[in-house]
Backbone as a printed PyTorch tensor [residue, N CA C, xyz], in Angstrom:
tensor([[[ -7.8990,  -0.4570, -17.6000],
         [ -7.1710,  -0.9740, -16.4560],
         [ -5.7440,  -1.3330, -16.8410]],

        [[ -5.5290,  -1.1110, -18.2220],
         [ -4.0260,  -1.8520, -18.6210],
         [ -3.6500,  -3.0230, -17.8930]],

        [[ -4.5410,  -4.4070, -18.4340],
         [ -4.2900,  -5.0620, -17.7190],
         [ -3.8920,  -6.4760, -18.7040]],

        [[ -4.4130,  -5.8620, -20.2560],
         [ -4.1640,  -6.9030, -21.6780],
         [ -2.5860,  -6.3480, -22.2050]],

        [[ -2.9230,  -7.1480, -23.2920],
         [ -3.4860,  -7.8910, -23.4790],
         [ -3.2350,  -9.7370, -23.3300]],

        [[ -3.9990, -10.3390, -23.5690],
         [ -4.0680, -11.3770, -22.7140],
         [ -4.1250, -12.9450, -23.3850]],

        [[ -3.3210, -13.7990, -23.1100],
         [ -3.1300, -15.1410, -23.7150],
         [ -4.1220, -15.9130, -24.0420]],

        [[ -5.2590, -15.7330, -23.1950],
         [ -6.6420, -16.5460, -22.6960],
         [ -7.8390, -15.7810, -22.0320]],

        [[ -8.6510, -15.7950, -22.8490],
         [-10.3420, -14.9960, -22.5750],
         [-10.7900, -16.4600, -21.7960]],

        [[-11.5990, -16.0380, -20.9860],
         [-12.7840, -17.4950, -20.9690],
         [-13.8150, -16.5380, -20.5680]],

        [[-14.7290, -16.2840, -21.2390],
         [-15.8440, -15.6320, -21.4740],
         [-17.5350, -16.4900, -21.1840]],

        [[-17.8370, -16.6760, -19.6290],
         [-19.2270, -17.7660, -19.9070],
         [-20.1590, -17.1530, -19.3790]],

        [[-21.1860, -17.4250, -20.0100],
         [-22.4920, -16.4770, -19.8600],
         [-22.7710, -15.0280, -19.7250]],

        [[-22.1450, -14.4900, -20.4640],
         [-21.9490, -13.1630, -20.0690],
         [-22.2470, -12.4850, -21.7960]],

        [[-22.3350, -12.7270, -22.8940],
         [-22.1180, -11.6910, -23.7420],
         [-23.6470, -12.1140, -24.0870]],

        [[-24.7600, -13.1880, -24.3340],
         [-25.8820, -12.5700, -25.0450],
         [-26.9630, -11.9470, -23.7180]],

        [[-26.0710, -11.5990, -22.7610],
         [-26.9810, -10.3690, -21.8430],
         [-26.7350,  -9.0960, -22.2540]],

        [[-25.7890,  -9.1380, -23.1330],
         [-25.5920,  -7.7460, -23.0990],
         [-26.7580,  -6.7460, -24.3770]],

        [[-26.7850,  -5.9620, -24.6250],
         [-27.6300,  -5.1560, -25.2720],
         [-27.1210,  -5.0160, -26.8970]],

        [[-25.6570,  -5.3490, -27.1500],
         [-25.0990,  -5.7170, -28.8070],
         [-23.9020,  -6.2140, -28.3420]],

        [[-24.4120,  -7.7040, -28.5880],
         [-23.6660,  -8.9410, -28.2020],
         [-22.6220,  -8.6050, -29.0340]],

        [[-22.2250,  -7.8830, -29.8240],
         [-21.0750,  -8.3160, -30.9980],
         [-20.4040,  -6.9790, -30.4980]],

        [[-20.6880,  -5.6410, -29.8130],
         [-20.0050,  -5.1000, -29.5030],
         [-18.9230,  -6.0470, -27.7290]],

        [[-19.7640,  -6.8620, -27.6500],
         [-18.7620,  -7.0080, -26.0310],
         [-17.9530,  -8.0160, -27.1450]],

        [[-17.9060,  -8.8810, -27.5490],
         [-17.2540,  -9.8440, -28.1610],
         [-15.7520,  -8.8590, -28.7800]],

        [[-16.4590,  -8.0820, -29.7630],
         [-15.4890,  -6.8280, -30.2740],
         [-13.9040,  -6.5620, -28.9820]],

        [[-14.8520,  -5.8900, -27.5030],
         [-14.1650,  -5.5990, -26.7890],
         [-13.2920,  -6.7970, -26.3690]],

        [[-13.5580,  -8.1900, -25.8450],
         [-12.4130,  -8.8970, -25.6710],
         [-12.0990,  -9.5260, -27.0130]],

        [[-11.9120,  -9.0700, -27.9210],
         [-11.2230,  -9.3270, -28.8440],
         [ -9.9250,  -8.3020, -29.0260]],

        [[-10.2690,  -7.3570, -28.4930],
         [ -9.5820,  -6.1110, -28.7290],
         [ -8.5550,  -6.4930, -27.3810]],

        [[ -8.4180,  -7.2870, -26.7590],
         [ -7.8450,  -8.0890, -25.4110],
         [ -7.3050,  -8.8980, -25.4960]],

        [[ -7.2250,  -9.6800, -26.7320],
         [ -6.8610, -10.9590, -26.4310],
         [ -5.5960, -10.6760, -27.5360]],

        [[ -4.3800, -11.3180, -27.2710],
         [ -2.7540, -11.2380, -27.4880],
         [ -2.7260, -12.0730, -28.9780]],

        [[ -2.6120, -11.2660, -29.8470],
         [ -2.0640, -12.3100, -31.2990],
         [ -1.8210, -13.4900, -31.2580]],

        [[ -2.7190, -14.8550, -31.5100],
         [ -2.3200, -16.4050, -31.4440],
         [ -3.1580, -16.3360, -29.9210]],

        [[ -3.9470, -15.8940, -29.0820],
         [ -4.2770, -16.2050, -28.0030],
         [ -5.3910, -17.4150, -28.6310]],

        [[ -6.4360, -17.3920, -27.1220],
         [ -7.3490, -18.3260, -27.7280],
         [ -8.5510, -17.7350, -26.2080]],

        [[ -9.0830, -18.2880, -26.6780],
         [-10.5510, -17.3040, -26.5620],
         [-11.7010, -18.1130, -25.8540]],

        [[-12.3090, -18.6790, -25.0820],
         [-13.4410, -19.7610, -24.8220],
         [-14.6550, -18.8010, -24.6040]],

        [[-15.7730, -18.8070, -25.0230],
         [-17.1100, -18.4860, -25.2600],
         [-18.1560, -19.2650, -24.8700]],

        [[-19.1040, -18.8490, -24.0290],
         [-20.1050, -19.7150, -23.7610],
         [-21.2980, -18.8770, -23.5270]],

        [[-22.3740, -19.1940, -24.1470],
         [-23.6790, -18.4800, -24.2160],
         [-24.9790, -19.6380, -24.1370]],

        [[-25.8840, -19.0870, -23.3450],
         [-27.2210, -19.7480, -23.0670],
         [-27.9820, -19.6750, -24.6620]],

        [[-29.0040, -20.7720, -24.9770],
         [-29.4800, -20.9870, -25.5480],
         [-30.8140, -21.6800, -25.1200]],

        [[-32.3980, -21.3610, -25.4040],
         [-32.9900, -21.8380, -25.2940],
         [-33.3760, -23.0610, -25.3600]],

        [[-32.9320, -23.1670, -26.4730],
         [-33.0350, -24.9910, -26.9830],
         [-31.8850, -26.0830, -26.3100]],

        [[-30.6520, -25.2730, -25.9890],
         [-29.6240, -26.2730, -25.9100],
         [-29.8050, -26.0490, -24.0200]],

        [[-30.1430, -25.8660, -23.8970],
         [-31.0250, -25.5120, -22.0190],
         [-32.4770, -26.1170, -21.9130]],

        [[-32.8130, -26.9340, -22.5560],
         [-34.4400, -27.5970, -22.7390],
         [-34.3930, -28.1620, -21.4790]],

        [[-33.2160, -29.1270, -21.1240],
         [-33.0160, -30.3660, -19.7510],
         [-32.7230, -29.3490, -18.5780]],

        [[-32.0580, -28.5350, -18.8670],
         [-31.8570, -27.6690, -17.4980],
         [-33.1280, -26.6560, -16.7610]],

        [[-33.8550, -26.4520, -17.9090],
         [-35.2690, -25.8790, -17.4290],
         [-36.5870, -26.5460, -17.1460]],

        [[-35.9620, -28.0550, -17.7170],
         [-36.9830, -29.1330, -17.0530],
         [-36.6070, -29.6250, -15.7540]],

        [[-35.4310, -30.0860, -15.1990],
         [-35.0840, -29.5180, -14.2640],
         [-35.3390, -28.3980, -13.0390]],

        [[-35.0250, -27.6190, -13.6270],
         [-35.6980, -26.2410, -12.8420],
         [-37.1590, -26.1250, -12.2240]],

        [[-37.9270, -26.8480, -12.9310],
         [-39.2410, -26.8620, -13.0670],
         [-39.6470, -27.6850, -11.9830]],

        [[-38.3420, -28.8290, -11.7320],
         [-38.6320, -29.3650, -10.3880],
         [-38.0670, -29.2420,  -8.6470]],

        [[-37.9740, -27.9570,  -9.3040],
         [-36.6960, -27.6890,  -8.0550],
         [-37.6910, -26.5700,  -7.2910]],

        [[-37.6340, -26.1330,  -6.0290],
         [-37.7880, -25.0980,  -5.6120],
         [-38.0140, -23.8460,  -6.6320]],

        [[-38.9730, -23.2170,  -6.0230],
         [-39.1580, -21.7780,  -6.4010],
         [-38.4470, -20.9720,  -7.1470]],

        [[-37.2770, -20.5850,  -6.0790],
         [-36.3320, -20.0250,  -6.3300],
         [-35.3160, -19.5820,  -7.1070]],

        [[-35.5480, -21.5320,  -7.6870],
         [-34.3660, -21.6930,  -8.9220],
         [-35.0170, -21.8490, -10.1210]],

        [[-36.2460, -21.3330, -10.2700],
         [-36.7490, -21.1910, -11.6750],
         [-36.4150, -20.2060, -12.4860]],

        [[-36.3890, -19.8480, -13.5020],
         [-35.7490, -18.7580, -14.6550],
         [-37.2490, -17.7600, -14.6140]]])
């Protein structure tokens, strides 16, 4: 899209869906402007324990 490269990634929930997490990471790296800075955020089972206990009391719908 020629649209990088770019001062600021904010990257959330999106790379351990992918099928080789280290290739999407690769790609906005390959994006992001010398000295940029980068924010990353990925689900974790364990660090999601309260949010799926949670869930558990919510409607149907919003269960995982």
């Amino acid at each position: 899209m020629g649209l990088g490269p770019f001062d600021f990634i904010n990257c959330c929930g999106v790379l351990h869906h992918l099928a080789v997490p280290e290739q999407g990471l690769d790609a906005l790296l390959s994006q992001l402007r010398p000295g940029g800075a980068m924010n990353l955020m990925v689900y974790g089972e364990i660090g999601r324990t309260a949010v799926y206990q949670i869930q558990e009391l919510a409607p149907a719908r919003h269960h995982r």
